[in-house]
N, C-alpha and C positions, 0 to 999 in steps of 0.2 A: 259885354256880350258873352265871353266867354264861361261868367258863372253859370249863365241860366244853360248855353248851350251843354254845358259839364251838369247840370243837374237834368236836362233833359235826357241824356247819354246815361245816366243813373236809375235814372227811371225806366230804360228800356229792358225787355225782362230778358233775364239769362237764355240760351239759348237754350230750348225746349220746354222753358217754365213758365205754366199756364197761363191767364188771366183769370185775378183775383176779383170779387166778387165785395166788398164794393169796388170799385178802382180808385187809386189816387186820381186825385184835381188833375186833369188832364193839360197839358203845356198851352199855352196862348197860342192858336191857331196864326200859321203865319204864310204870306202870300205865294210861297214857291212852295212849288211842288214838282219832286223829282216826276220824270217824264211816265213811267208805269204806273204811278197812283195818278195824276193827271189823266190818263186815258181811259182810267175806271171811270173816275170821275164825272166825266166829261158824256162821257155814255155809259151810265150805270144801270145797264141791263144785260141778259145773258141769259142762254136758252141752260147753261150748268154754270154754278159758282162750285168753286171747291177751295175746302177750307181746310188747310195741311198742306206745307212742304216738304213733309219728308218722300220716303222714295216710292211709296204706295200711293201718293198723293198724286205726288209729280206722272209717275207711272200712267194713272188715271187721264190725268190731263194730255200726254203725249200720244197716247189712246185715241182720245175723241178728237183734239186737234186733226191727227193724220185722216178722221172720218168727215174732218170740215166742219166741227160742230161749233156754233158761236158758244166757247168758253172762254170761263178765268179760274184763274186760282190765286188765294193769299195766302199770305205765312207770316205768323204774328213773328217771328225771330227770322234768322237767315234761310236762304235755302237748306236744307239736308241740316240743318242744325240739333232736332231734338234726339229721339231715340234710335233715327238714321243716323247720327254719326256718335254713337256709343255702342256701335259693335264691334265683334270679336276679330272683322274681316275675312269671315269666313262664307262663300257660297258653298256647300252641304246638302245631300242627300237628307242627313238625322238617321242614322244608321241608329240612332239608341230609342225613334219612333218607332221602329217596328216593334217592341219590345211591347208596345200600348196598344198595338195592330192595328196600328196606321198609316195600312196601306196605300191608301189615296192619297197622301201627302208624303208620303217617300217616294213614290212613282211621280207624282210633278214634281218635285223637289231634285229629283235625278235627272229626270227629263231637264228642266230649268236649269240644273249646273251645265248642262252639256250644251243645251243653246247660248248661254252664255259666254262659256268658252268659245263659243262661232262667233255670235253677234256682238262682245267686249271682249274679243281678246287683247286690248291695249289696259286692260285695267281687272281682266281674270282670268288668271293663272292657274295650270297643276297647281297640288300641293301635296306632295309626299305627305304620310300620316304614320307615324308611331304610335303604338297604343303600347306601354311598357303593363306587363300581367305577374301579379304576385302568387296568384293561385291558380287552382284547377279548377274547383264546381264549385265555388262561391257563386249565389245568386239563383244557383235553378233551382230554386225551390217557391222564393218569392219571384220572378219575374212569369211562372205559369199563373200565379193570382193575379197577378195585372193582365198580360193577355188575356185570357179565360175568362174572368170575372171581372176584370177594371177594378181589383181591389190595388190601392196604391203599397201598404203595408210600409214599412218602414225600411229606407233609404239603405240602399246596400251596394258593395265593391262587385263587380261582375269578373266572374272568373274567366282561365281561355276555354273552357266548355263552351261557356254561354255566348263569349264571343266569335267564338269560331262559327256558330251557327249563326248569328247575325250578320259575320260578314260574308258566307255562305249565299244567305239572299240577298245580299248587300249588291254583290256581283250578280245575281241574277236580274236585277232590278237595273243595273246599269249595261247590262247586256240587251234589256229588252231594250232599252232607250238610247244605244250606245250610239256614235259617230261616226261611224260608218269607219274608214280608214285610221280615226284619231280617237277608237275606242280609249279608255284611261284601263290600263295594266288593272289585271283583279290583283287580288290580296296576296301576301305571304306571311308564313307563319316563323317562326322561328325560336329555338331554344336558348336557355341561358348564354352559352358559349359563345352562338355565332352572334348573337344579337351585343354582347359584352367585346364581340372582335369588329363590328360595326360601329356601337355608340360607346366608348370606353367608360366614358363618365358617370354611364348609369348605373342605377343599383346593383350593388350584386347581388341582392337580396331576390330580384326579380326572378319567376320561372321562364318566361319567354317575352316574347316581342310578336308582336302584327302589326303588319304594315298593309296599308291601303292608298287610296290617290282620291281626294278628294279637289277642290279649289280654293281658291283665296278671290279676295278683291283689296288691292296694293292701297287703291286712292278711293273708299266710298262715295266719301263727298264730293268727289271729282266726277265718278260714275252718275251721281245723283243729277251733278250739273249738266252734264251732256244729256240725259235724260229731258230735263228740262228745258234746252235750247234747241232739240230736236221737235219738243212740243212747239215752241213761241216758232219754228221757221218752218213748219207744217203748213202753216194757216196764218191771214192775216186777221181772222176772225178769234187766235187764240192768244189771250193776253193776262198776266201773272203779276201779282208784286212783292216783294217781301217787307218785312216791316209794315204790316196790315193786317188789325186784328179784328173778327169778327164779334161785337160787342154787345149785339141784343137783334131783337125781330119784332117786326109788327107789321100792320097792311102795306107800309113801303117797300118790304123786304126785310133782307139783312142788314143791317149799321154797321159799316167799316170804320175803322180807325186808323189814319197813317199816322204811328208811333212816330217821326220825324216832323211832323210841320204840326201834328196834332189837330188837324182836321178831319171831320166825321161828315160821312154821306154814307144814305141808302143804297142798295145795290139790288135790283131784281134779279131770282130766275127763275125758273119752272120747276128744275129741280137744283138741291144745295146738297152737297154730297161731303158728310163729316167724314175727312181721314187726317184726324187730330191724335192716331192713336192711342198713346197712354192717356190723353187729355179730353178723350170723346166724352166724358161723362161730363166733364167738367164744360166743355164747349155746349154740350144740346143743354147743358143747365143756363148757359148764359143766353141761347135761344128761346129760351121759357118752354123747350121739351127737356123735361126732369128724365132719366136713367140711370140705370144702377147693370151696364153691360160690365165695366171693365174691373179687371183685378192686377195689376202689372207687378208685376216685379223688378227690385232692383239689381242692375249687374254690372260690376266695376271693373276694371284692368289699368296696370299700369303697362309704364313702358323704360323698360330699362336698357342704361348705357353698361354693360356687362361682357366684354370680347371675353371672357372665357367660356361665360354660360354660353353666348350664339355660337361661339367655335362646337361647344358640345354637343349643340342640335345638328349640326352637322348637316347645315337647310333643311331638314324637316321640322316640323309640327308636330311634338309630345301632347299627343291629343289621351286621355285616360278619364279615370275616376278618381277621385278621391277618397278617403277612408271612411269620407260622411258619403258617400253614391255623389257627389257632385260632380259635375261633366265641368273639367279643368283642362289648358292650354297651357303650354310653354311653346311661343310663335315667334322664329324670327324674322324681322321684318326690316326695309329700309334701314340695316346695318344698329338695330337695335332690336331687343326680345322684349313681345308683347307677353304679358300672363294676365290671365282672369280666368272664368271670370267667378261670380258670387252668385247669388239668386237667392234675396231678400224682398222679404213684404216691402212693399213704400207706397207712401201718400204720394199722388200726382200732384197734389198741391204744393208741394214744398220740393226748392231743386235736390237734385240728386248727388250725391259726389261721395268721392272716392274714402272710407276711413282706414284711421290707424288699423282699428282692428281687421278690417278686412287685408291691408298690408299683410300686418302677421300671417293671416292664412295664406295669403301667395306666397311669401316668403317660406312657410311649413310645407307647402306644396311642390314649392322645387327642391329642398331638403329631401324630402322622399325618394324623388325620382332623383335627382345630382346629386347626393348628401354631399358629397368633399367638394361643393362648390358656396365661397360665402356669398354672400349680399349684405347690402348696407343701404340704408334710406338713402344715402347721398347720390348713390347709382338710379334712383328713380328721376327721370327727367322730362317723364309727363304721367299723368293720372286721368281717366276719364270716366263717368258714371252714366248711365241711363236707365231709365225704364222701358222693360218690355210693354210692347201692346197685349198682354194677354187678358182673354176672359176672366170675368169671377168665377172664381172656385171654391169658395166657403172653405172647406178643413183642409181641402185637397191639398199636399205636399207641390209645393211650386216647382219644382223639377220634375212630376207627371201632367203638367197641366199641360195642353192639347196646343201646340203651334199651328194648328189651321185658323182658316180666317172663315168667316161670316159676314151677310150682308143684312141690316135692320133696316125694315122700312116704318117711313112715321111721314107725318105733316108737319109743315111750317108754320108754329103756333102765329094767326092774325092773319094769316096766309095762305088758307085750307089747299088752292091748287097747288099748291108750289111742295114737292113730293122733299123728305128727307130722307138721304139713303145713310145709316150709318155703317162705318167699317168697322166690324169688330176684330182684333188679332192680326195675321199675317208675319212674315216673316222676311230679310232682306231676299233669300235666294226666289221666291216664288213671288218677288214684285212683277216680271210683265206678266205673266198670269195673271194673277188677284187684277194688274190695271186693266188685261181687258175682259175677265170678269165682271168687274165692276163699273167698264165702261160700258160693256155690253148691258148690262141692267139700263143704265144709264140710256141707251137708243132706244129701248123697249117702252121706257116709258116717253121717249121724245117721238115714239113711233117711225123712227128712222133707220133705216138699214148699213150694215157692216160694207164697207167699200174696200178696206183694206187690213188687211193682215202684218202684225208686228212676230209673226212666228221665227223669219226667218230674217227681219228688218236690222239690220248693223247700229247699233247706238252711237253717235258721235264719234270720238276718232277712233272707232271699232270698223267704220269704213275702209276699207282696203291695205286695213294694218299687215303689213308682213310679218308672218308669221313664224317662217322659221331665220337662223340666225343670219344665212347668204342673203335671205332677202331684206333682210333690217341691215346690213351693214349695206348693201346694194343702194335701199334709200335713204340712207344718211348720205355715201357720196355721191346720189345724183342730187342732195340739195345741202352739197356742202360749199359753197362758192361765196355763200356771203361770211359763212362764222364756224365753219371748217366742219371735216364729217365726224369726230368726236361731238363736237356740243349739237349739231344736228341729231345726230345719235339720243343724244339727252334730250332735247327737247320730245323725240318720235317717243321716248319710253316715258316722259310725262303727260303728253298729250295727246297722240296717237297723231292722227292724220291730221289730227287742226293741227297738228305744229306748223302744217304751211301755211297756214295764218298767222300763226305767232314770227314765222319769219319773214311775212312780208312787211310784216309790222317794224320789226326789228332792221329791218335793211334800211330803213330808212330814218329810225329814230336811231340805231347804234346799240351795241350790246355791250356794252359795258357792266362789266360785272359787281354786284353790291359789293362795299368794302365790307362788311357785316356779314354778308354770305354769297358766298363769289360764284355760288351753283348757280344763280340768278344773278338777270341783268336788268340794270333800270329799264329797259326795252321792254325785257318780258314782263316786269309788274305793270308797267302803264299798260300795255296791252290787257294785262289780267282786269285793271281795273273800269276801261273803258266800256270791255266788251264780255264782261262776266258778272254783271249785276251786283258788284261790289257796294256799298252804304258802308260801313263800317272798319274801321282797320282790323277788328277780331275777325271780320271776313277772310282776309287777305291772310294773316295768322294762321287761323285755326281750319280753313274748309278749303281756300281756293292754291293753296299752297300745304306741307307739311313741315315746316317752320318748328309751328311749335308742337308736334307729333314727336319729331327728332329730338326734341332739345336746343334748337340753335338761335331761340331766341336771346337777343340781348337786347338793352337799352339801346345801344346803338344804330341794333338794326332798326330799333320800332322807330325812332328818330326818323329813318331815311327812307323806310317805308311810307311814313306821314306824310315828308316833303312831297313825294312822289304821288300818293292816292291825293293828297289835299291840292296838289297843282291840277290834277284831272279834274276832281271835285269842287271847287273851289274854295277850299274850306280855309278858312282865315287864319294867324296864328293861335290866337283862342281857341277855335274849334281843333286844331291839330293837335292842342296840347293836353286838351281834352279826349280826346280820340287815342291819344297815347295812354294818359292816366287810367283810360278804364278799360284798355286795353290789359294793363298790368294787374287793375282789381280784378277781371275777367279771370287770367292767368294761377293768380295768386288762390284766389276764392271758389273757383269753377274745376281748376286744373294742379293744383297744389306747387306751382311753379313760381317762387318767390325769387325775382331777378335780384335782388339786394342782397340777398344770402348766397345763391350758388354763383359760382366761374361755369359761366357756359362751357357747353362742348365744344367744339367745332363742325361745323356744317358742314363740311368737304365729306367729313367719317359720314356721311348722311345721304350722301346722295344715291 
């Protein structure tokens, strides 16, 4: 049993990577069926199907749910798995869109950082911003052809002239939209000297510094989840599954396929709503509607274990240009520094990942900015790749191409009632927008009315988060009694307010800490796995924990992580060992983290 279940786990496609066109011999349909494909099943009809889990998807769906609509949604790979978790973590105004004079997507995109920070504040953050500047007017000559004319012209370094007038409106735009009491600080400029007595490490080459406040988001795929649990506990009319891929159309509907038992049924709706992003072309192809919407791009980042470079960030984000005009990152993050990213043509067809050579240009890019700082492949201890959702753009230089989103309407070929809404582009910071956007479309054509409002609606443990540091330390020890108000502490800044789920959970199963990574308790993963839509141990790894974000994956731990998800799940020792092995091909091939080669980190440095 354990070979075919180990080729079946082979056959599931990397996370974010399409379906292929023909498909392999699909696996021998077998009598179980996890509990969320059973209920599609079982009633396969719906007034909206939607097809994407990433956070535009999910969005979407938490949307209509909260209006009562009988929906579903599937995801051929994990929750938040594709080009939702190969971002930069950044929520962003686009301080370098206005440059294209794209106003309407910097004013939502401001507005949306700021909501954000109300309704997730357990998962989005200030983020202090440096921008290090070599020059004075480099760039105003070609950036009046872009605004004026939308001539793109060729890729250029932007001086502090040009910036200082961006971040000029930058602040104005955050003014108009600001928080009332919790406005974010505008900008500051600063010269060689004092910028060289603040960040020591940097060039000296530099003329100045500006600094701005933008946000971050710590745990995406975390955000993405709660997103999506907030959907499924809206309604009981609103129901999801992941590992569910939508494989063809005709008078029955859509054809689903549960990639784990490899059974196929039809699925009705009225309307099917593609938010497959980099993949929309590829999906209405497999629906027998042909398009030629998308153009995405590639954009990589590693993550390094480097305490001299994060000590030199000095917690902010060396957010600048590059020498080619590319919009580049030096991020510290969970006690390691993120950099990317790249922005390369790529076929949706084929997965993404991280190369050599783009290494070398991160590695060139923090030389610039740190020169007396080395790096070494051996410090990289995770790697991650995706594609943008962005339109075709035929010549167009892919760093002017437009981050607004769009909505396509088409029919369901074999299925003339049944409306196809596709999503074109989008962006992580403007996901509840774009979803009730899009859900909004979505009522118009159901001819049903808006009941409720997600403007001002708290996302999952964004609910009653304390926000400043009396009150976070106040509810850690009012719910320090089982497992003391330091690890309470840690749970509230992993989970926000569900942590008092995670602790009812835990008071009674024991927290015992993993020998492999003692920040987690076998408490807390059984809990993660029962009640967070887990199927796979790359789940648990890569999206519902940052395991392997940090680095702290070992053998060991994937060992005891197995016993732990496979006692929930009941997975056998074949299946478990299975479930480890491709967990490590995952690793190895998706993430460039080969356990056989490196001495892990330590996971404590991580938390």
């Amino acid at each position: 049993m354990s070979d075919g279940v180990f080729r079946r786990l082979r056959r599931r496609p990397a996370p974010g990577r399409p379906a292929q066109t023909p498909e392999p011999p699909a696996p021998e349909p077998r009598a179980d069926l996890r509990p969320d494909v059973a209920s599609l099943r079982a009633t396969p009809t719906a007034d909206v199907l939607i097809l994407g889990g990433g956070i535009n998807g999910l969005a979407t769906f938490r949307y209509l749910a909260l209006q009562g609509v009988d929906v579903a949604l599937v995801e051929r790979g994990d929750y938040g798995s594709g080009a939702t978790a190969a971002s930069s973590h950044m929520i962003h105004g686009g301080i370098r869109y206005l440059e294209n004079g794209e106003f309407r997507l910097v004013r939502e995109s401001v507005q949306e950082r700021n909501a954000l920070l109300r309704i997730a504040p357990h998962y989005v953050k200030p983020l202090r911003t440096t921008i290090p500047i070599f020059s004075t007017f480099s760039g105003i000559l070609s950036a009046p052809l872009r605004f004026l004319l939308h001539r793109a012209g060729k890729p250029e370094e932007r001086g502090a002239l040009l910036i200082k007038v961006g971040l000029i409106l930058y602040d104005s735009f955050s003014r108009a939209t600001s928080m009332g009491k919790e406005r974010l600080p505008f900008h500051s400029f600063h010269a060689r000297r004092r910028s060289l007595r603040q960040l020591p490490k940097l060039n000296p080459e530099l003329k100045y510094t500006a600094t701005y406040f933008d946000a971050s988001v710590h745990d995406p795929e975390r955000l993405a989840l709660d997103v999506l649990l907030d959907g499924r506990a809206a309604s009981p009319l609103a129901r999801s599954a992941n590992y569910t891929e939508a494989i063809g159309a005709g008078q029955d509907g859509v054809l689903l396929r549960d990639l784990e038992s490899g059974i196929e049924f039809p699925f009705r709706a009225r309307v099917v709503v593609n938010a497959t992003g980099p993949w929309t072309d590829l999906t209405n192809a497999a629906l027998g509607h042909p398009s030629a919407y998308m153009g995405g791009t590639k954009g990589s980042h590693i993550v390094l274990d480097a305490p001299e470079l994060l000590t030199a960030c000095a917690g902010r984000e060396i957010f600048f240009e590059n020498e080619d005009g590319r919009i580049v990152l030096i991020y510290p993050l969970k006690g390691r520094v993120l950099v990317g990213t790249t922005d390369i043509e790529a076929d949706p067809a084929e997965p993404a990942v991280c190369t050599e050579e783009e290494v070398d240009y991160f590695f060139g890019l923090v030389r610039r900015v740190f020169p007396t700082i080395e790096l070494s492949r051996e410090q990289i201890v995770f790697r991650y790749s995706g594609i943008r959702p962005l339109p075709h753009h035929g010549d167009l230089h892919p760093g002017f191409v437009s981050r607004d989103y769009r909505i396509e309407e088409g029919t369901l070929p074999g299925h003339p009632r049944a409306m196809l809404l596709s999503l074109i582009g989008g962006k992580w910071t403007t996901f509840r927008a774009l979803g009730d956007q899009l859900g909004s479309r979505v009522l118009q054509q159901l001819g049903l009315p808006e009941t409720v409002t997600t403007v001002d609606k708290a996302i999952g443990g964004g609910a009653g988060f304390p926000r400043s540091a009396g009150r976070f330390r106040a509810w850690a020890a009012a719910h320090s009694h089982e497992v003391g108000e330091r690890r309470a502490g840690a749970l509230l800044a992993r989970y926000g307010t569900r942590a008092t789920e995670v602790l009812a959970a835990i008071s009674s199963a024991g927290d015992r800490p993993l020998a492999a990574a003692p920040a987690y308790s076998a408490g807390e993963i059984e809990f993660l796995v029962r009640n967070e839509l887990v199927v796979t141990l790359s789940d648990l790894v890569l999206r519902r924990t940052s395991l392997a974000f940090t680095g702290s994956v070992t053998p060991q731990l994937l060992d005891e992580l197995a016993d732990i998800a496979g006692g929930v799940l009941g997975w056998d020792p074949g299946r478990r060992r299975a479930e480890v092995d491709a967990t490590v091909e995952t690793l190895r091939n998706s993430h460039g983290v080969d356990l056989a080669q490196r001495e892990p980190v330590l996971e404590s440095r991580a938390r």
